[in-house]
C-alpha positions as CSV (number, residue, x, y, z in Angstrom):
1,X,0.0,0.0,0.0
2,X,1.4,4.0,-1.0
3,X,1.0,6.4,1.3
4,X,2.1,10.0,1.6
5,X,4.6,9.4,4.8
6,X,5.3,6.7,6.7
7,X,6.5,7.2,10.2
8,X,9.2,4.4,11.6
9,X,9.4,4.5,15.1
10,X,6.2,5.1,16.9
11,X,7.7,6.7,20.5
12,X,7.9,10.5,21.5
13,X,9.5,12.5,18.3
14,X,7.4,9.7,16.0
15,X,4.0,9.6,17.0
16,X,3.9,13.6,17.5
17,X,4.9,13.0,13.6
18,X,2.7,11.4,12.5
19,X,-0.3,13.4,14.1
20,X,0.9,16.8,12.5
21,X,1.8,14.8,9.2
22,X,-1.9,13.6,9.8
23,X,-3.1,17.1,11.1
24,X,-2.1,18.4,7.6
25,X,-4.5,15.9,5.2
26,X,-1.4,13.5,4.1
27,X,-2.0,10.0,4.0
28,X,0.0,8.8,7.2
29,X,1.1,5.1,8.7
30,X,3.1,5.2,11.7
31,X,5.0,1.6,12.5
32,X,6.9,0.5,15.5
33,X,8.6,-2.9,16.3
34,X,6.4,-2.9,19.7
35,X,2.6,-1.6,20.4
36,X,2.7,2.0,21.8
37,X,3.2,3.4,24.0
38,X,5.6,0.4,25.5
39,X,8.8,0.5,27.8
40,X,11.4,-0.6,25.2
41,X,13.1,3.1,24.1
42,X,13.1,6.1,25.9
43,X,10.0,7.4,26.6
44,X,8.6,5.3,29.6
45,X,8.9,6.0,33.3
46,X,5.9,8.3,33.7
47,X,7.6,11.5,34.1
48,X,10.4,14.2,32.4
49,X,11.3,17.4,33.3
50,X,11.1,20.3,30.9
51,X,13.3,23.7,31.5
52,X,13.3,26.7,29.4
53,X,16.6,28.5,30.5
54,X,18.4,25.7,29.5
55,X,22.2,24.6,31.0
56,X,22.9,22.8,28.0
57,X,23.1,26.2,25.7
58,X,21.1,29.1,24.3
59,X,20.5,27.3,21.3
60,X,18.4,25.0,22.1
61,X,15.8,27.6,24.5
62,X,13.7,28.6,21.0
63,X,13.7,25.0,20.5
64,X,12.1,24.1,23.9
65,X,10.2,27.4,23.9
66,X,7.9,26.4,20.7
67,X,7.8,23.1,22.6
68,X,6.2,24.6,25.3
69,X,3.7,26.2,23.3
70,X,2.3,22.8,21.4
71,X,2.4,21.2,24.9
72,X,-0.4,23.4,26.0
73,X,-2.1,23.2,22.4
74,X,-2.0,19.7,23.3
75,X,-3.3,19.7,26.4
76,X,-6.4,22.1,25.0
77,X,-7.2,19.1,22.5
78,X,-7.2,16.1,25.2
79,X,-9.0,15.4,28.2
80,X,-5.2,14.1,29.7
81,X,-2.7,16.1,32.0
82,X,0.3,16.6,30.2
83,X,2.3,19.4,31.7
84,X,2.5,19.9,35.3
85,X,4.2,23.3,36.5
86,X,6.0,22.1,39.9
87,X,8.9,24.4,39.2
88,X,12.4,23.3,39.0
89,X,15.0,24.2,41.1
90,X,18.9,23.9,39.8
91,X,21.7,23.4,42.0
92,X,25.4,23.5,41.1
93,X,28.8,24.1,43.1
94,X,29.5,28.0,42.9
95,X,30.7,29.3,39.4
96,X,29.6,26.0,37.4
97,X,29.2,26.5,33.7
98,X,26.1,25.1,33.6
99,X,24.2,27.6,35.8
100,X,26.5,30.0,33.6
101,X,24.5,29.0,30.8
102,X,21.2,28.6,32.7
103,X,21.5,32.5,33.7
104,X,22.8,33.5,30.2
105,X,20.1,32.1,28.4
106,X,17.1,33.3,31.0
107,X,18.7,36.7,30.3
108,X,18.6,36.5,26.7
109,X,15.4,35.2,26.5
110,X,14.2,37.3,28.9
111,X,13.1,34.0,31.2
112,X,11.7,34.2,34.9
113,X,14.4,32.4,37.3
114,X,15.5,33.1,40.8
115,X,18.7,32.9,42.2
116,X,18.8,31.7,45.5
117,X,21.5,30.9,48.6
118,X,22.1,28.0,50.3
119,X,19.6,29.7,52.9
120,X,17.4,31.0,51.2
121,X,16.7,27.2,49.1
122,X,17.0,25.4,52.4
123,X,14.2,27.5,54.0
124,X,11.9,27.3,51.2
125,X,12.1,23.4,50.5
126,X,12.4,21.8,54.0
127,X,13.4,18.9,52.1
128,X,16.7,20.1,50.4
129,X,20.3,20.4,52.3
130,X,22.4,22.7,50.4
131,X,26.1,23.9,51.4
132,X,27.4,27.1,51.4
133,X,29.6,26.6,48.8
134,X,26.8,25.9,46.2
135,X,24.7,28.4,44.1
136,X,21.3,27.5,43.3
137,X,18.8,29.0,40.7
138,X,14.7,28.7,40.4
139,X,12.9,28.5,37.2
140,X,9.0,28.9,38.9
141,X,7.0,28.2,35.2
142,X,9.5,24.9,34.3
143,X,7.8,21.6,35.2
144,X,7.2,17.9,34.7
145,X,5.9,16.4,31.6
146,X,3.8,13.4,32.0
147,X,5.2,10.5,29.2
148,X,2.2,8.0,29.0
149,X,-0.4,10.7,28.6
150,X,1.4,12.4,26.1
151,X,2.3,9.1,23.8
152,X,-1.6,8.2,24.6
153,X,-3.0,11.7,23.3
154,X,-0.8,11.6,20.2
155,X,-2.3,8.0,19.2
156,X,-5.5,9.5,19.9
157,X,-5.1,12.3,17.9
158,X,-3.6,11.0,15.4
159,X,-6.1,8.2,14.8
160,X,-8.8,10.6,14.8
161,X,-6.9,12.5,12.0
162,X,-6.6,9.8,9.6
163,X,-3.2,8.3,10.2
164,X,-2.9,4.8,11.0
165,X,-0.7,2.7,13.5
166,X,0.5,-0.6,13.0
167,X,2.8,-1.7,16.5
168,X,4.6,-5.0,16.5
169,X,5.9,-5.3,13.1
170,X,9.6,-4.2,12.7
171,X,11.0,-3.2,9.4
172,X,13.9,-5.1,8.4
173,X,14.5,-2.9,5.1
174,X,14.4,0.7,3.9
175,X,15.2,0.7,-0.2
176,X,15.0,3.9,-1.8
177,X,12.8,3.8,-5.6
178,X,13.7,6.2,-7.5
179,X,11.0,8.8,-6.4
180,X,9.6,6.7,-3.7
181,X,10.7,4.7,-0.4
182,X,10.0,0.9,-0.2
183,X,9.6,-0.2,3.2
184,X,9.6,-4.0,4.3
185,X,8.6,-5.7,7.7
186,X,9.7,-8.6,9.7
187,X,6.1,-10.0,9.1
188,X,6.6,-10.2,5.0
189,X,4.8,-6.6,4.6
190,X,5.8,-4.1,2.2
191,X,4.8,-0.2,1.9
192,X,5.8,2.7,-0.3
193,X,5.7,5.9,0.7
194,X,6.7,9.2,-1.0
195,X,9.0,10.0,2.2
196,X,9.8,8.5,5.6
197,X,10.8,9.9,8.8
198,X,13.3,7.4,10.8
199,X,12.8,7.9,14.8
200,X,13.8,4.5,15.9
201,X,15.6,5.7,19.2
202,X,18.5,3.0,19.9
203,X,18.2,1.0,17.0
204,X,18.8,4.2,14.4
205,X,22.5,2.8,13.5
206,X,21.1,-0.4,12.6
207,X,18.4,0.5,10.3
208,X,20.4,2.6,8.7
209,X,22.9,0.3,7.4
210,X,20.2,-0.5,4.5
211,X,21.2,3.3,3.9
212,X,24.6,2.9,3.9
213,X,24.7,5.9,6.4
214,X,27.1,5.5,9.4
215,X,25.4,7.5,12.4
216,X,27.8,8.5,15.7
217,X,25.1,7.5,17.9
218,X,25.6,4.9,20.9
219,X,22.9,3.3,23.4
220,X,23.8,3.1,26.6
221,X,21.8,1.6,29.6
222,X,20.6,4.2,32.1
223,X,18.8,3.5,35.5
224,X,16.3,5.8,38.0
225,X,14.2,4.9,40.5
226,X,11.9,5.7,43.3
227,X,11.8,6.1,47.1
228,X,9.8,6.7,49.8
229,X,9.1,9.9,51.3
230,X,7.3,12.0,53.5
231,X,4.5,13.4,51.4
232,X,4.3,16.9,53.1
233,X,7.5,17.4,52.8
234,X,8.7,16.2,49.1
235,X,5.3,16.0,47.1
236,X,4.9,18.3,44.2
237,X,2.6,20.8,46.1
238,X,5.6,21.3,48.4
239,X,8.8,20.2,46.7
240,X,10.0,20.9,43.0
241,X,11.8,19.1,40.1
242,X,15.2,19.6,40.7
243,X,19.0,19.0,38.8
244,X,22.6,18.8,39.8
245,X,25.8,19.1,38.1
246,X,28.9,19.6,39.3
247,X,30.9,18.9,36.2
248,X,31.7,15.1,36.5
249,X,27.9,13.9,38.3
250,X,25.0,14.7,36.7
251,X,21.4,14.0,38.8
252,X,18.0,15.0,38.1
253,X,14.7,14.3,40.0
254,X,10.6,14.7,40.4
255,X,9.2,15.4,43.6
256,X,5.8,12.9,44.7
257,X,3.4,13.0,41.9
258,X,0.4,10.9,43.0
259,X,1.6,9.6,46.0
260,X,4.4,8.0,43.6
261,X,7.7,8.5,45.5
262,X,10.6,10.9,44.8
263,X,11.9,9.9,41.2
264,X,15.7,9.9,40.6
265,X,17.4,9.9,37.9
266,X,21.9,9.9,37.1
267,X,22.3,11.3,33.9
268,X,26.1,10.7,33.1
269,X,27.6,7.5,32.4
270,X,25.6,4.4,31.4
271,X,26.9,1.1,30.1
272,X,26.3,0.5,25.7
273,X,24.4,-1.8,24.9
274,X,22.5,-4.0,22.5
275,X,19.2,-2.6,22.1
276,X,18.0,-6.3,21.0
277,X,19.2,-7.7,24.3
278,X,17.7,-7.5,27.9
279,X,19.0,-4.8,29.6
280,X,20.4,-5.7,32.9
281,X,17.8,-4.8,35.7
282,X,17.9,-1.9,37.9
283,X,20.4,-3.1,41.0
284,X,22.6,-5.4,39.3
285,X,25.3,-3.1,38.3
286,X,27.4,-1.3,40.8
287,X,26.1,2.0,41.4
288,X,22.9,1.6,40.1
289,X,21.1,2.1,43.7
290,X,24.4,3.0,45.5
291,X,24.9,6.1,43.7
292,X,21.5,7.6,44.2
293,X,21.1,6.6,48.0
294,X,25.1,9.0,48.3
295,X,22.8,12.0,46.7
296,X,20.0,11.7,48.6
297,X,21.8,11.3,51.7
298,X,24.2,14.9,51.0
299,X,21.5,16.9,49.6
300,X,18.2,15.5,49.9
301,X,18.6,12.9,54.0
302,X,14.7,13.4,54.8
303,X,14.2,10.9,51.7
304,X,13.2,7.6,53.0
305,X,14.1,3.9,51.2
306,X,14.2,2.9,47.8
307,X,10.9,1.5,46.7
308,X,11.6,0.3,43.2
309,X,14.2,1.1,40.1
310,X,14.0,0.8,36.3
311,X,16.0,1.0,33.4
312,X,16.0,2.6,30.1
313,X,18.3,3.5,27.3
314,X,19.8,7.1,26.0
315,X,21.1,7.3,22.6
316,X,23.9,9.3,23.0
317,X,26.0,11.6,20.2
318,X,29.6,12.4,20.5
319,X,28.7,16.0,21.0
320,X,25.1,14.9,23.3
321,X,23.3,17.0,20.4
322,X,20.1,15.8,19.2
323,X,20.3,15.0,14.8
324,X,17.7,15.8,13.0
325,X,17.6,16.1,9.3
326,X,17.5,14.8,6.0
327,X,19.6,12.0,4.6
328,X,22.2,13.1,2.8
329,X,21.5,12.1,-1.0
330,X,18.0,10.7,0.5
331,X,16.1,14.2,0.7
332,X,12.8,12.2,1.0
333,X,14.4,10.8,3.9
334,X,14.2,12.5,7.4
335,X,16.1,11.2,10.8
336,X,15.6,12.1,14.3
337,X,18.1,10.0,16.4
338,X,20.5,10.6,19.1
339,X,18.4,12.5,21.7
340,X,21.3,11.8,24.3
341,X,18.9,11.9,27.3
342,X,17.9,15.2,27.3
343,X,15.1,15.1,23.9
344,X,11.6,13.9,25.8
345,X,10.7,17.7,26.3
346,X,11.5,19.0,22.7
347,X,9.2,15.8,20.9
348,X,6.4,18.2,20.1
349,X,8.5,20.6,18.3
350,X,10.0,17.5,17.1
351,X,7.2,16.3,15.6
352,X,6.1,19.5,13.9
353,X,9.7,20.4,12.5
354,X,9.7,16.6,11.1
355,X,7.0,17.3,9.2
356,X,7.8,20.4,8.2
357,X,11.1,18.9,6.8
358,X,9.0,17.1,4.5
359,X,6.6,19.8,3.7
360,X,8.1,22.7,3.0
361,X,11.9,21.6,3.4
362,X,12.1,24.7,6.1
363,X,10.9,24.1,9.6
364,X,10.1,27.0,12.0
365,X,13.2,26.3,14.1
366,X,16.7,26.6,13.1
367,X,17.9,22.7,13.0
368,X,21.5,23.7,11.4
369,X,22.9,22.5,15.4
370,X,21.5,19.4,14.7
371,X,22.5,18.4,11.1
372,X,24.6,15.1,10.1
373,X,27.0,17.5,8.3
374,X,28.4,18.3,11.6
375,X,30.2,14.9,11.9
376,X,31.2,14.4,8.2
């Protein structure tokens, strides 16, 4: 069967795809090699954090910015939460880069944050411990975005406009036609499309290989996980997201969202792996609880017991900057890939500058920070 896109890889970036592909009259099918929304990429654990005057650069703050905006379209157009604003609070050793960059771009963008002292963030949140050698910083309108909702209400929405969604069939091959893209599935299908979009998370350097494109991503394992708590105390009427960086450890975190437990989360370092293989469970590598437990216990010791941890995988880049573009020599080819851990909150404005990749060949954000060329 011909359609007018075909979306591979069903998850965050993929199904917000294929709804605006949808949105827009084209002819859209959206496959994945598992039924979504499932917990085999990136996008499960119930919760991310979005921030708007953003540590990792000034670049990306439009990005995220326009991201914030089709949240809240989207949350107009389904009857499920998707953003929750708990604020986030930032905490760094004094004269980090990263807050650098988190005051820089909250200046330039003209974002509301609030620096704090030690003092002033241990009085407020009677769950934090800061030292007085730390800085800390407040953005009130960043927040938590809520995964399964989100993945649910872009299904929805993107059934209701037309597009379909096949899960559990994974394509085995990607052969461009001339004009056209041939796509074939592990369960004998085959579909043609006039243009694709590739967002297949931690399998992207294996499906391209029919491509004969050599991406620099790598999946790597990651782990977070739960713990008790007092709920007057650390839930999210009373307690905010929060990150930490002090150049070398990376930790970011939700306060109790439903009576759920404090969610943690270490950012840097992760084992690769196999995206095919079972990922080793949350407790059998060293570190995996044992590093989380050391955090809690500096800055965060009114945190009770570990309830329960999970894995995941990042896809990382050399660089940790997200690629999305067109094939080179494929133009009817788009990829998204290499989200590095940090990509959940962007997958709205994702999915729109995907399709208008294919559209109009000119999205509304400037993806030149993200293009292949940068590794050729």
């Amino acid at each position: 069967m011909h359609y007018d896109h075909i979306v591979v890889g069903a998850g965050s970036m993929g199904m917000a795809a294929g709804y605006y592909l949808a949105r827009e009259g084209k002819k859209t099918l959206l496959l994945d090699a598992f039924q979504p929304p499932h917990d085999k990429g990136s996008h499960h654990g119930d919760t991310r954090l979005i921030r708007f005057a953003y540590g990792e650069g000034a670049r990306y703050v439009p990005f995220v910015l326009r991201a914030k905006e089709l949240w809240e379209e989207l949350e107009t157009l389904t009857d499920k939460k998707v953003f929750h604003r708990v604020g986030i609070l930032n905490f760094t050793p004094k004269d980090d880069p990263y807050m650098d960059n988190i005051i820089q771009s909250s200046k330039q963008y003209n974002l509301p944050v609030e620096l704090l002292t030690p003092k002033e963030a241990n009085k407020r949140w009677k769950g934090i411990h800061l030292t007085k050698d730390m800085t800390s910083c407040f953005e009130p309108t960043s927040g938590v975005l809520m995964t399964q909702n989100i993945i649910e209400a872009y299904y929805e929405l993107a059934m209701k406009a037309g597009a379909e969604v096949i899960g559990n069939n994974r394509v085995v091959k990607i052969e461009p036609v001339k004009h056209i893209v041939k796509i074939t599935t592990e369960n004998g299908d085959t579909f043609t499309a006039d243009s694709i979009i590739l967002s297949v998370g931690a399998w992207s350097k294996q499906i391209m290989n029919d491509l004969q494109a050599d991406l620099p991503i790598t999946p790597i394992r990651k782990t977070f996980a739960w713990y008790e708590v007092v709920e007057s105390i650390y839930d999210d009427s009373n307690f905010p997201g929060f990150t930490y960086t002090d150049g070398e450890k990376t930790y970011y975190g939700f306060p109790s969202i439903d009576r759920a437990g404090l969610k943690i989360g270490r950012h840097d370092l992760g084992d690769e792996v196999n995206p095919d293989e079972e990922k080793a469970p949350f407790g059998s590598v060293e570190g995996d609880q044992e590093d989380l437990d050391l955090f809690l216990k500096t800055f965060m010791p009114k945190v009770g017991k570990l309830k329960y941890g999970k894995t995941c995988m990042y896809t990382m880049t050399p660089d940790k900057d997200f690629i999305i573009d067109l094939l080179p020599n494929h133009p009817n080819i788009a990829i998204a890939a290499g989200f590095s851990g940090h990509g959940f909150k962007f997958a709205s404005a994702v999915g729109e500058a995907l399709k208008d990749l294919l559209l109009m060949g000119k999205p509304k954000i400037d993806l030149s920070p993200f293009s292949i060329k940068r590794f050729t």
